[in-house]
Backbone bond lengths (Angstrom), bond angles and torsions (degrees), N, CA, C in turn:
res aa  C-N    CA-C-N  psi(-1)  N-CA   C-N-CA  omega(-1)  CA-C   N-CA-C  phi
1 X - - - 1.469 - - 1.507 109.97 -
2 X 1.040 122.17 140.96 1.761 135.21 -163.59 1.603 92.00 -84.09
3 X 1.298 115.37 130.18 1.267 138.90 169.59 1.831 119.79 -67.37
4 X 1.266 115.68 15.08 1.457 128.76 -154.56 1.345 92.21 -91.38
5 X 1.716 103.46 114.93 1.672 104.22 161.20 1.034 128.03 -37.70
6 X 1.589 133.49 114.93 1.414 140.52 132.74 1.517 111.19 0.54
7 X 1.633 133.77 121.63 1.435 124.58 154.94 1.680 104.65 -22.45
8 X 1.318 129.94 165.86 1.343 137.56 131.48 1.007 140.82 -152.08
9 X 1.520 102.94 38.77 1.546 132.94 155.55 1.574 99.21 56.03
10 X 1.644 114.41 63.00 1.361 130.86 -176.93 1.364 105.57 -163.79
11 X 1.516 112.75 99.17 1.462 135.71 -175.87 1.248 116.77 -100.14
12 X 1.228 115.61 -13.21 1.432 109.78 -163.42 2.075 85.24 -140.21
13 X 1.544 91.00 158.00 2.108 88.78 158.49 1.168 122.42 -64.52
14 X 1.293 100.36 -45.97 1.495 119.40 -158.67 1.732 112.18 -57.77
15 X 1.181 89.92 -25.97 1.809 114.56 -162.96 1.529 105.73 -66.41
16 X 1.844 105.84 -32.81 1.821 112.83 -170.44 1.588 100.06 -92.56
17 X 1.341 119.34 9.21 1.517 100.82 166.38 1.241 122.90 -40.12
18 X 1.733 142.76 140.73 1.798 141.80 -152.14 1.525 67.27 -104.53
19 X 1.581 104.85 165.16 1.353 150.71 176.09 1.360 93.28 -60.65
20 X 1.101 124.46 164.42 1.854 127.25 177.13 1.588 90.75 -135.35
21 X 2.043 96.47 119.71 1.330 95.48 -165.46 1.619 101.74 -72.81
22 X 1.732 106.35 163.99 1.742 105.77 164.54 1.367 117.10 -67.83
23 X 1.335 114.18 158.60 1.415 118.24 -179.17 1.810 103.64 -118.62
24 X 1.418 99.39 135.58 1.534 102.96 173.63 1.104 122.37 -128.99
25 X 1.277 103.31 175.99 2.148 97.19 -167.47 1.676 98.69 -80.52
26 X 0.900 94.37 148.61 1.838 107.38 169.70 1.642 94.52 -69.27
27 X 1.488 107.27 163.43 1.391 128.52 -27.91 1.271 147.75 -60.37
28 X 1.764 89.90 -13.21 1.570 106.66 -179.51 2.058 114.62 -72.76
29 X 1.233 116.40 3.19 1.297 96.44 -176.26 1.598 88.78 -100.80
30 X 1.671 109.73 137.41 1.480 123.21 169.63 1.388 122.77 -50.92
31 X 1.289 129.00 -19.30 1.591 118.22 -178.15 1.342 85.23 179.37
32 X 1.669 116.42 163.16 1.631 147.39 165.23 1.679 82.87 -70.54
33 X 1.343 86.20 161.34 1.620 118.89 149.59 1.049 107.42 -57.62
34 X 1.582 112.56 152.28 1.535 107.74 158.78 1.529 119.36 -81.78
35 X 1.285 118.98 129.67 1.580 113.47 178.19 1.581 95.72 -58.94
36 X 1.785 100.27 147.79 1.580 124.51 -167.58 1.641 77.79 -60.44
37 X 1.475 92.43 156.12 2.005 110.23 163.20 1.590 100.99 -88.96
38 X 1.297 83.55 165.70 1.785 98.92 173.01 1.305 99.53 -113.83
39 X 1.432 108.90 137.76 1.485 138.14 -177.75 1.633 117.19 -85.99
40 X 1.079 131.15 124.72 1.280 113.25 140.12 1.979 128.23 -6.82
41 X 1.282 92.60 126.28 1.584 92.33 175.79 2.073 122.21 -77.17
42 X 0.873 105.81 124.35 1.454 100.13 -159.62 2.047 88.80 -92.56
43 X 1.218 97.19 139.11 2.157 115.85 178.57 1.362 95.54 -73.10
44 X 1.080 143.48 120.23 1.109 148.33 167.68 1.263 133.07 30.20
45 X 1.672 96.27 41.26 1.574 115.04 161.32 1.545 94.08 95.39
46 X 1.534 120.93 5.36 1.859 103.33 -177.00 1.476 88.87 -113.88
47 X 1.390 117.78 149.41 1.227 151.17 148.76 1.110 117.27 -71.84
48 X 1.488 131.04 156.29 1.367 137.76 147.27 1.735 119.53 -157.92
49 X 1.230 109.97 160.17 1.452 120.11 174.44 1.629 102.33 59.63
50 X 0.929 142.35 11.39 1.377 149.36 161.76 1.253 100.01 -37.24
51 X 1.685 134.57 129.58 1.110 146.54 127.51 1.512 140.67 -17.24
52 X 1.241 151.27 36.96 1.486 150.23 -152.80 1.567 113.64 -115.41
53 X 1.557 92.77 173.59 1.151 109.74 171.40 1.574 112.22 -132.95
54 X 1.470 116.05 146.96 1.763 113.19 173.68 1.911 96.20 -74.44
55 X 1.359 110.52 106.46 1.580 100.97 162.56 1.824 107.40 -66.28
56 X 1.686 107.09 -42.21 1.824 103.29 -155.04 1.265 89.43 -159.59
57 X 1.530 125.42 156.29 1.679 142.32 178.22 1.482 95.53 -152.24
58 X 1.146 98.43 151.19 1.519 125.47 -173.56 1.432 111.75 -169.10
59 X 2.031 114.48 135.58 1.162 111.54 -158.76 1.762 114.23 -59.95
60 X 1.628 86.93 167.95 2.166 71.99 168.82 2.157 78.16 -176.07
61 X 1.966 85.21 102.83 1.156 116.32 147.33 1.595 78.55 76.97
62 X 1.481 107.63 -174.73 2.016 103.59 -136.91 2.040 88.97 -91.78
63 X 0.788 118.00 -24.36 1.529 123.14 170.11 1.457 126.22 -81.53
64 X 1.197 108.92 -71.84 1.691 114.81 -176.42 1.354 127.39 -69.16
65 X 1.198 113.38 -164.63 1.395 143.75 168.05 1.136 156.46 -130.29
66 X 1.662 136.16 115.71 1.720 101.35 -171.62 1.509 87.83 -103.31
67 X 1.353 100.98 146.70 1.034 117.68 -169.27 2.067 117.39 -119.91
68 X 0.893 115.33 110.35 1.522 125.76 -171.20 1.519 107.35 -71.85
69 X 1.452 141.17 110.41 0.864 143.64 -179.22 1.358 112.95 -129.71
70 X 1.686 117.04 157.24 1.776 121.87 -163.99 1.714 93.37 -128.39
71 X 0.994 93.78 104.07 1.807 103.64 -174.02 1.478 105.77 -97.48
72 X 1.337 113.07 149.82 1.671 115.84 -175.36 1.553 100.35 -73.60
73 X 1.266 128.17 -39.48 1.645 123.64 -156.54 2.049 85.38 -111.91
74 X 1.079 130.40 -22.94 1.106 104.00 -148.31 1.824 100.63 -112.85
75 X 1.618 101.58 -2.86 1.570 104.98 -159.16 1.632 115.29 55.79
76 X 1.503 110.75 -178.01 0.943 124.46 -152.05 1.654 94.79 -74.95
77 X 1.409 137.14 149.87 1.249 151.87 -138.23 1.822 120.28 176.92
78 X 1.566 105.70 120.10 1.449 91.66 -178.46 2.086 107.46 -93.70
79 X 1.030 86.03 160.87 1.664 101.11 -172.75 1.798 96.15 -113.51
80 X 1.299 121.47 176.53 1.150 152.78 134.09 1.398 135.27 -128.54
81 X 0.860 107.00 119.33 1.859 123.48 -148.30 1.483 94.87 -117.34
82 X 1.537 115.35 89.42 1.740 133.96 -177.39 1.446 98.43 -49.87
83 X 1.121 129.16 141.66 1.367 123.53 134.87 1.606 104.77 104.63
84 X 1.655 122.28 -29.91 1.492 134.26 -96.81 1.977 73.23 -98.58
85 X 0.957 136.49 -26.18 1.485 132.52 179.67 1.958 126.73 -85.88
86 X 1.457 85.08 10.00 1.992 109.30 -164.61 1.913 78.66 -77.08
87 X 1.111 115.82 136.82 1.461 117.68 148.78 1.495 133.96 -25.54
88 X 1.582 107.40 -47.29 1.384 92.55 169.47 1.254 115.25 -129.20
89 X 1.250 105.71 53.64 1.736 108.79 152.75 1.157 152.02 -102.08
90 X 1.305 110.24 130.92 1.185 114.19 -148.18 1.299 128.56 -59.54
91 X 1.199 115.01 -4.89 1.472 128.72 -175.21 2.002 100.14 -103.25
92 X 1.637 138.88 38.28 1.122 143.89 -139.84 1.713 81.06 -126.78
93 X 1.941 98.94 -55.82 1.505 83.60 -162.25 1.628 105.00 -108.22
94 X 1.693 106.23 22.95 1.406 109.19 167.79 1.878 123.61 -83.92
95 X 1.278 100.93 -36.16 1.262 116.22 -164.89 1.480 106.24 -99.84
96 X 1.417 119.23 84.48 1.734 147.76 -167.96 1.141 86.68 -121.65
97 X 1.555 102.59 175.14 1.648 133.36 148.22 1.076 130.48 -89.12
98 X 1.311 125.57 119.51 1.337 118.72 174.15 1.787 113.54 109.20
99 X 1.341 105.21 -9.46 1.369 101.26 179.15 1.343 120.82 -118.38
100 X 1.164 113.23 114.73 1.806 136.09 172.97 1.560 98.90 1.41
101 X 1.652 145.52 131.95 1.101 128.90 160.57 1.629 76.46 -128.85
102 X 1.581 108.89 -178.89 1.211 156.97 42.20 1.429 162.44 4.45
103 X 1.748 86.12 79.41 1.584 86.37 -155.74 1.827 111.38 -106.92
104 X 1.107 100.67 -176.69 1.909 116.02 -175.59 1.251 93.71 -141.39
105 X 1.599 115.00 155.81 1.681 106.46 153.29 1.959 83.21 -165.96
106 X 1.492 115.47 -169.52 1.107 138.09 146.04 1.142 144.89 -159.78
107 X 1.337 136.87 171.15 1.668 123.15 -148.31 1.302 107.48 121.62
108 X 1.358 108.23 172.65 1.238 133.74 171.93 1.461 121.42 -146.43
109 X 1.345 140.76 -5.99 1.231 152.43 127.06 1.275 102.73 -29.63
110 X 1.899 93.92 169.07 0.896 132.11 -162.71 1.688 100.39 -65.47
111 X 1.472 105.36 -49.69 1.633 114.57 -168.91 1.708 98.96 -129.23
112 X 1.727 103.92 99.99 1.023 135.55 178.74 1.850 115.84 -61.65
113 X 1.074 123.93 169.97 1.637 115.83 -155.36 1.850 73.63 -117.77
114 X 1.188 120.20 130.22 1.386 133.01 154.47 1.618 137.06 -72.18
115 X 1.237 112.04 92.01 1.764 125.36 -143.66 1.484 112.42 -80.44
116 X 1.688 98.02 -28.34 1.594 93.88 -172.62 1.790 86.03 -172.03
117 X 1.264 125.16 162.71 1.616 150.72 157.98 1.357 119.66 -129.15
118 X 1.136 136.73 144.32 1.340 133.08 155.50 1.662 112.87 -130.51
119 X 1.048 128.44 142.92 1.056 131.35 177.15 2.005 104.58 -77.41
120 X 1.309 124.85 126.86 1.151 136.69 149.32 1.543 137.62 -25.76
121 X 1.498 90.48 -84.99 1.531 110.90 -168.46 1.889 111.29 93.78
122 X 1.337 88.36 162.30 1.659 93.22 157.24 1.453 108.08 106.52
123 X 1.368 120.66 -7.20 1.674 129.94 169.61 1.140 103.11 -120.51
124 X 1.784 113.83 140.36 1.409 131.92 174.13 1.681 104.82 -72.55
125 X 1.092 123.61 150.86 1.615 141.64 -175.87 1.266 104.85 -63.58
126 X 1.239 130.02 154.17 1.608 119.76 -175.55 1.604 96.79 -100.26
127 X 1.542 127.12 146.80 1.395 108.44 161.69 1.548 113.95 -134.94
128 X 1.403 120.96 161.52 1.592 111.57 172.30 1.044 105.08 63.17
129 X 1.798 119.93 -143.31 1.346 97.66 -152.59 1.702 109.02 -83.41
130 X 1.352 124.35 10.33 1.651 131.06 -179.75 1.907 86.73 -76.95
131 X 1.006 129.21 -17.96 1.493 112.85 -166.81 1.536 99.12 -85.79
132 X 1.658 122.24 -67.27 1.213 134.45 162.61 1.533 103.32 -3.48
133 X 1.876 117.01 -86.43 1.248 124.39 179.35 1.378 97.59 -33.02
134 X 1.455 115.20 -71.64 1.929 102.15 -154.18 1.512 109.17 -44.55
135 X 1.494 111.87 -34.90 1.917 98.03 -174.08 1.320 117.09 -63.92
136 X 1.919 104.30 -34.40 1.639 117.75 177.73 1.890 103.28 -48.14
137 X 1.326 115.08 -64.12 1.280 112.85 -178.82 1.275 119.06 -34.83
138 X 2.009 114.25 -44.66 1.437 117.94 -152.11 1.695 98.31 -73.84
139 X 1.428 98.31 -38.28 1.544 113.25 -165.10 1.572 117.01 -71.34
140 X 1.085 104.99 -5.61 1.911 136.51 166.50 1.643 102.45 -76.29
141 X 1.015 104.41 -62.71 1.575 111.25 -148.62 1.955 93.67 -83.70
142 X 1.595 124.13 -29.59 1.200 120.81 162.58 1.565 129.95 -67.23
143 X 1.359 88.47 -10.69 1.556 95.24 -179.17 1.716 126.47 -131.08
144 X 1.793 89.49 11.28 1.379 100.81 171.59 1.257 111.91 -118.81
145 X 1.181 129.94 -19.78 1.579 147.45 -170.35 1.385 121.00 -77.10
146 X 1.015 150.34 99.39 1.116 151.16 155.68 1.615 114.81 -40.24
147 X 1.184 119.83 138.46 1.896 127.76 -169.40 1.495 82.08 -69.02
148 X 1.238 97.85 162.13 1.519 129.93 172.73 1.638 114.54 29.22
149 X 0.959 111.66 51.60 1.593 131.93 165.68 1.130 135.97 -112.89
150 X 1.413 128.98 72.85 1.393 126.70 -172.99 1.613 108.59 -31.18
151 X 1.511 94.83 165.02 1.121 99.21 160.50 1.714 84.66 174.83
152 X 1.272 118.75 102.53 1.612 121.33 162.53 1.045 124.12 -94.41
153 X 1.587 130.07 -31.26 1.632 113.48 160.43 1.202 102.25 -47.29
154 X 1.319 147.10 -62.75 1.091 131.59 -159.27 1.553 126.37 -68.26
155 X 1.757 106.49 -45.02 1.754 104.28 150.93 2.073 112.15 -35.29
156 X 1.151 110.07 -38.55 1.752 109.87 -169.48 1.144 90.08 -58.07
157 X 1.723 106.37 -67.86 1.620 102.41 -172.52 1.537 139.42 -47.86
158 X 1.195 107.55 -24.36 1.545 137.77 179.30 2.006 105.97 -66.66
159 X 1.442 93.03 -68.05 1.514 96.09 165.99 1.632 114.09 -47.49
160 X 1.157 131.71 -55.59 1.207 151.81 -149.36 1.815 97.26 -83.66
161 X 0.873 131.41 -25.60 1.294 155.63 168.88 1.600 128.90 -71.63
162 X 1.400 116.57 -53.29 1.129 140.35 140.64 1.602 126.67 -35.70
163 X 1.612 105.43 -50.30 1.319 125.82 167.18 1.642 121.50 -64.67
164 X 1.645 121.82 -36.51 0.775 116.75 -179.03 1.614 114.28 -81.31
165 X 1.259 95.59 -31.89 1.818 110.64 176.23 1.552 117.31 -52.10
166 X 1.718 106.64 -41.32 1.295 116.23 -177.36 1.653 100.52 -70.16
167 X 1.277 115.05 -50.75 1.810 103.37 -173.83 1.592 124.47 -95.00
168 X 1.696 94.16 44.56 1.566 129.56 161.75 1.877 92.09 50.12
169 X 1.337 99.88 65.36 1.463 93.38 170.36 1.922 95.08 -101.17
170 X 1.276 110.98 177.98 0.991 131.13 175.92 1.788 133.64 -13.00
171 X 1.145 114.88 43.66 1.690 84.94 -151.33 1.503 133.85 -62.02
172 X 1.069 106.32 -2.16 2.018 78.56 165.38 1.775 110.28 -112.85
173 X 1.279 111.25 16.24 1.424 98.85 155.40 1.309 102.54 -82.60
174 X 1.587 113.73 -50.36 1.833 115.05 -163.01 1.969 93.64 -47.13
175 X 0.983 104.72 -35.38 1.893 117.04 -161.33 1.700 94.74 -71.93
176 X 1.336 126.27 -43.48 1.207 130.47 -160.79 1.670 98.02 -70.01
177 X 1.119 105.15 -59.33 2.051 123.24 178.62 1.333 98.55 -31.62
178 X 1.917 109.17 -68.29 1.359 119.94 -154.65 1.926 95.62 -56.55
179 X 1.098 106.49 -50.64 1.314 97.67 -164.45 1.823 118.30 -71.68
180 X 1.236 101.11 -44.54 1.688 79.96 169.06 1.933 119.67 -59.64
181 X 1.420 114.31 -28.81 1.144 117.32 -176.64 1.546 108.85 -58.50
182 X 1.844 119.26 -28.17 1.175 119.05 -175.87 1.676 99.44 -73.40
183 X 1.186 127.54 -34.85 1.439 136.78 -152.33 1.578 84.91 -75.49
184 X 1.614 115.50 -58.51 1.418 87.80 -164.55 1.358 111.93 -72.76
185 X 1.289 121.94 -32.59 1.741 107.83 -172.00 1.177 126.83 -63.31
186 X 1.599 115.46 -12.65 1.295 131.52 170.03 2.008 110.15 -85.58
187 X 1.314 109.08 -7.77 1.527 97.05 179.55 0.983 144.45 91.57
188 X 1.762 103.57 5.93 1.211 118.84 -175.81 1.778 101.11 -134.27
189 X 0.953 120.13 47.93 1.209 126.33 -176.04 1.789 118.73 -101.48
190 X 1.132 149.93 141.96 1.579 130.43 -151.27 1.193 66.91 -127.49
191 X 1.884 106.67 151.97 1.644 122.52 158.92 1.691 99.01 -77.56
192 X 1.259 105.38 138.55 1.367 120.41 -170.76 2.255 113.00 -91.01
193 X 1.649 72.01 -13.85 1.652 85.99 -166.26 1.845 97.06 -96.69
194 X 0.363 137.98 27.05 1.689 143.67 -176.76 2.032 124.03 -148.71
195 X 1.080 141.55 137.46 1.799 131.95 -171.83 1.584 95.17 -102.04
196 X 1.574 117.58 133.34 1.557 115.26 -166.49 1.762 92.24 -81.84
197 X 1.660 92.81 157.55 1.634 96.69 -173.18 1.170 104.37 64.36
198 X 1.384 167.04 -32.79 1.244 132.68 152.36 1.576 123.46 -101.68
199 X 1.047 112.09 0.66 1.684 122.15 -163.98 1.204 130.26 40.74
200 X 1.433 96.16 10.44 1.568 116.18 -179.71 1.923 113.67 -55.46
201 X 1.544 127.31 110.07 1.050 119.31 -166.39 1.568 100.60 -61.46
202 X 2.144 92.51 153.55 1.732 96.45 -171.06 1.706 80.45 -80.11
203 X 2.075 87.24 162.62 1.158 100.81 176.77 1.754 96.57 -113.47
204 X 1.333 99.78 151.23 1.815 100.75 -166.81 1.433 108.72 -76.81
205 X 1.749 127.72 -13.00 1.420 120.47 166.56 1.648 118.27 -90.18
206 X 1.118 121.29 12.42 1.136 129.98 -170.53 1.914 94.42 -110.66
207 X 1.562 87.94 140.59 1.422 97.98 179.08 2.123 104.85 -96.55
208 X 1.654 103.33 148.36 1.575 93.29 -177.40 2.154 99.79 -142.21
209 X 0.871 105.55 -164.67 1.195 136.58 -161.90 1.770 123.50 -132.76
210 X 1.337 143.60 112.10 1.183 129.48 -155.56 1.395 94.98 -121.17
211 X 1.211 121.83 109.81 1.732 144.83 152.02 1.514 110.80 -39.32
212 X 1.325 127.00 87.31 1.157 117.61 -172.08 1.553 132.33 -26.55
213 X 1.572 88.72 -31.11 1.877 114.20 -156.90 1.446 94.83 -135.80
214 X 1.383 123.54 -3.35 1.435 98.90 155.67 1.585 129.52 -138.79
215 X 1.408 123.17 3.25 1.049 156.20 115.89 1.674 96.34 149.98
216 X 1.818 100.31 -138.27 1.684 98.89 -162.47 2.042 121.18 -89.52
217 X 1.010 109.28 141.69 1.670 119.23 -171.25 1.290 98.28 -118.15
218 X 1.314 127.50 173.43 1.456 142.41 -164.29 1.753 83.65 -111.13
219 X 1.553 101.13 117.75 1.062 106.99 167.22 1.221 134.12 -56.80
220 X 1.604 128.02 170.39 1.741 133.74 -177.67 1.649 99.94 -123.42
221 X 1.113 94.14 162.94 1.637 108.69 168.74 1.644 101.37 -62.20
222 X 1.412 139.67 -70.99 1.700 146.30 170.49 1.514 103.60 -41.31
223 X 1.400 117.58 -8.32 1.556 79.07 -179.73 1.621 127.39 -103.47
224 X 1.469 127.26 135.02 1.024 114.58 -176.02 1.536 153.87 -91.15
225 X 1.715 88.36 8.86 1.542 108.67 171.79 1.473 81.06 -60.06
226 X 1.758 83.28 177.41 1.672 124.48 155.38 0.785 120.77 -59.83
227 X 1.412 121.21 136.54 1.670 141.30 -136.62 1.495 84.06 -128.63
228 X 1.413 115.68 107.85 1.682 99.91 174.46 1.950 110.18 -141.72
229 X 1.132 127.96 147.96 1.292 106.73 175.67 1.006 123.37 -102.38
230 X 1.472 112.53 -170.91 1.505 119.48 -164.87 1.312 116.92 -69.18
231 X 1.221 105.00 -32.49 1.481 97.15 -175.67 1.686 109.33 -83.29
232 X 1.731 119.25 0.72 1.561 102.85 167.00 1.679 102.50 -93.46
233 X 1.141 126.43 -26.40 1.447 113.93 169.04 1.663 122.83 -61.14
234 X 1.371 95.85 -32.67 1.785 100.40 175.60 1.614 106.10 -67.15
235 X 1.395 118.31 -46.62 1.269 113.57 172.39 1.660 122.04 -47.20
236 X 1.464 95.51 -45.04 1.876 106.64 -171.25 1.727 101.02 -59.47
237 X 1.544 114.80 -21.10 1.599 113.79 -154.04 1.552 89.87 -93.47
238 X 1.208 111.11 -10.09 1.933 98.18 -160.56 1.761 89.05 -126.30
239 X 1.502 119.88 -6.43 1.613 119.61 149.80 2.094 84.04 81.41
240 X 1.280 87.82 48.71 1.521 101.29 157.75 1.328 155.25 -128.69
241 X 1.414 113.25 72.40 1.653 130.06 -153.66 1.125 117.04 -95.26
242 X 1.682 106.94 44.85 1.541 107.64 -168.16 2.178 104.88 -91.90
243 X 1.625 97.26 -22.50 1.280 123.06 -172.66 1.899 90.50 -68.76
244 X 1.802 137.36 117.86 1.096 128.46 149.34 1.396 123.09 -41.42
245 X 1.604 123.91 -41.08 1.001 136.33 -168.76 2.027 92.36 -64.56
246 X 1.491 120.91 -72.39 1.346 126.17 168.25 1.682 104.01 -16.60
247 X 1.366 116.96 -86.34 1.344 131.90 -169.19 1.506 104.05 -42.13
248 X 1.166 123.81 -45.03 1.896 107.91 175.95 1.388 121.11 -85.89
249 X 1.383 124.60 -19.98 1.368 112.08 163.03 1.372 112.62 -84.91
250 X 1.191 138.44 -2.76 1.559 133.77 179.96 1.259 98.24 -86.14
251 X 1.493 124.76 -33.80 1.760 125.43 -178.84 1.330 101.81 -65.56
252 X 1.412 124.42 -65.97 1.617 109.38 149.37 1.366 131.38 -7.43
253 X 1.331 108.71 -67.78 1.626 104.69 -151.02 1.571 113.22 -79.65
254 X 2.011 105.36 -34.38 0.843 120.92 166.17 1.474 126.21 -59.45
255 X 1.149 130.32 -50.23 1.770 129.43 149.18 1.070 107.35 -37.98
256 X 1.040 145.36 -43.56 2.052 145.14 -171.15 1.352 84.06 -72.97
257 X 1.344 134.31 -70.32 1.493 136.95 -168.70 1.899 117.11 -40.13
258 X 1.107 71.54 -45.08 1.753 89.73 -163.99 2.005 90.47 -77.58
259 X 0.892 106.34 -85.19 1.801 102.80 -179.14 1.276 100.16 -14.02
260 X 1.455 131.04 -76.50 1.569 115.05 -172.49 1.003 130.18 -35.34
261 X 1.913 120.98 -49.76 1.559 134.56 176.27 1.442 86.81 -41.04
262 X 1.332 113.84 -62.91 1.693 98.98 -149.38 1.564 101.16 -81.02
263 X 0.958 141.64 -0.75 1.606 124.42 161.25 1.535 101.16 81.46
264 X 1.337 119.66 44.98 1.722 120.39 -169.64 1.461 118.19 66.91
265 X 1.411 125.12 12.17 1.609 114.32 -179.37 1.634 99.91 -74.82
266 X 1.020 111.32 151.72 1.549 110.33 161.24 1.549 114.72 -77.22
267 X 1.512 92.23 -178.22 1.838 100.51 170.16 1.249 99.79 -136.60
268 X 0.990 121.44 106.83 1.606 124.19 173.23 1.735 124.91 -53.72
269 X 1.298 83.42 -31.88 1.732 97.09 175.41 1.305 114.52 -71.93
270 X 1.641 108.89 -37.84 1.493 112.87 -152.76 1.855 80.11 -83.12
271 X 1.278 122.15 -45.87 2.121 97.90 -176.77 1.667 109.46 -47.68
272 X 1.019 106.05 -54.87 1.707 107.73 173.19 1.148 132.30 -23.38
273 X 1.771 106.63 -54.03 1.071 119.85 169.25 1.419 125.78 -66.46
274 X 1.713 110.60 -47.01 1.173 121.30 171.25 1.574 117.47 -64.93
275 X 1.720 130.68 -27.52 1.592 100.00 137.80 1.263 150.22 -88.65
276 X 1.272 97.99 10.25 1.514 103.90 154.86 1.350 137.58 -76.88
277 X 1.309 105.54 -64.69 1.150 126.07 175.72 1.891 151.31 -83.39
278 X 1.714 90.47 -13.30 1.657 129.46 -138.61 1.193 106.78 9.45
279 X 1.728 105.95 65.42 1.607 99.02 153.32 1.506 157.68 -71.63
């Protein structure tokens, strides 16, 4: 199956700016932001040997490319990759999805000049429905990520994710992990183990309700989120989807979760998946 990015209805950089989560007064908001990381210092604006991945490419002008990449130190970052669509360039069958690079670039703008790639090695190819997932992930992280924001636990997790997908582990637990792991590294993640406004720990026979932005309450008869209990949020907190019952209300809760981040955008990947797979 051809490794060719999915459309993702993102023409411009400017356009994938992430949602800017709300902020609430303590005690009821679940966690701070994460303070920004500190980067590596770049020599006169050039990079090299950087760690990445191509999330998305899209043309730019009758040769090149800008190219969307998820860097361990640098976060997600657009490139322009000269030439990179000429027949024989060498950067044609470097710049895929899904495969380990090595990257260079320089600049300090918004859309950095792309200096060099190397291909890696060392991860199996995703295929069938492990490919699907990998675009679902990419199409997450392009549309949840804010430019120039580290975030390397989450690059770990991303790699680590990829890996499990390739040796046909699970996919919507591997999918369930990845995505709360994105929620928290991005800062908008609710502790699942605690009720906001009272901090009263959830109890796992009690049924609750998850506050996008302020986490979980003991549900009502009127309300129309997802109705889920304690014991599938206790599972989600300790990354345990061995329970069927767990695994279908977290696909729930997590889609309710995720729709808000994006402010009504769709996911093109995620319908795909959901007729394929109902993940």
């Amino acid at each position: 199956m051809s490794t060719t990015t999915p459309a993702l209805h993102d023409p411009a950089p400017a356009s994938l700016a992430a949602p800017v989560p709300v902020a609430v007064a303590p005690p009821a908001a679940p966690s701070a932001s994460p303070p920004r990381r500190s980067r590596p210092p770049a020599r006169d604006g050039r990079i090299t040997g950087q760690p990445a991945f191509v999330l998305h490419s899209y043309p730019h002008k009758e040769t090149s490319l800008i190219v969307d990449v998820f860097t361990r130190e640098y976060g997600r970052i657009a490139l322009v990759a000269k030439g990179a669509k000429r027949p024989h360039s060498q950067l044609r069958g470097v710049l895929q999805t899904f495969q380990p690079l090595q990257a260079g670039w320089t600049g300090k703008s918004e859309l950095r000049i792309l200096t060099g790639a190397e291909w890696v090695g060392g991860m199996l190819p995703l295929e069938k429905t492990a490919l699907l997932c990998g675009f679902y992930l990419n199409e997450l992280l392009v549309k949840l990520l804010a430019r120039d924001d580290p975030h390397p636990v989450l690059f770990d997790h991303y790699v680590a994710t990829l890996n499990q997908l390739a040796h046909n582990e699970p996919a919507p637990i591997v999918l369930r992990k990845f995505e709360r792991a994105l929620l928290k590294e991005t800062g908008v993640a609710a502790d699942l183990t605690r009720c906001t406004g009272t901090r009263q720990p959830v109890q796992a026979g009690q049924v609750y309700v998850v506050d996008p932005e302020r986490g979980p309450r003991p549900a009502r008869a009127a309300d129309a989120w997802p109705k889920i209990t304690g014991k599938t949020l206790l599972d989600m907190e300790r990354e345990d989807y061995l329970d069927v019952a767990t695994q279908a209300q977290s696909k729930l809760l997590m889609r309710f979760l995720l729709a808000h981040q994006l402010g009504g955008a769709t996911l093109n990947t995620r319908q795909i998946l959901i007729d394929l797979m109902q993940l």
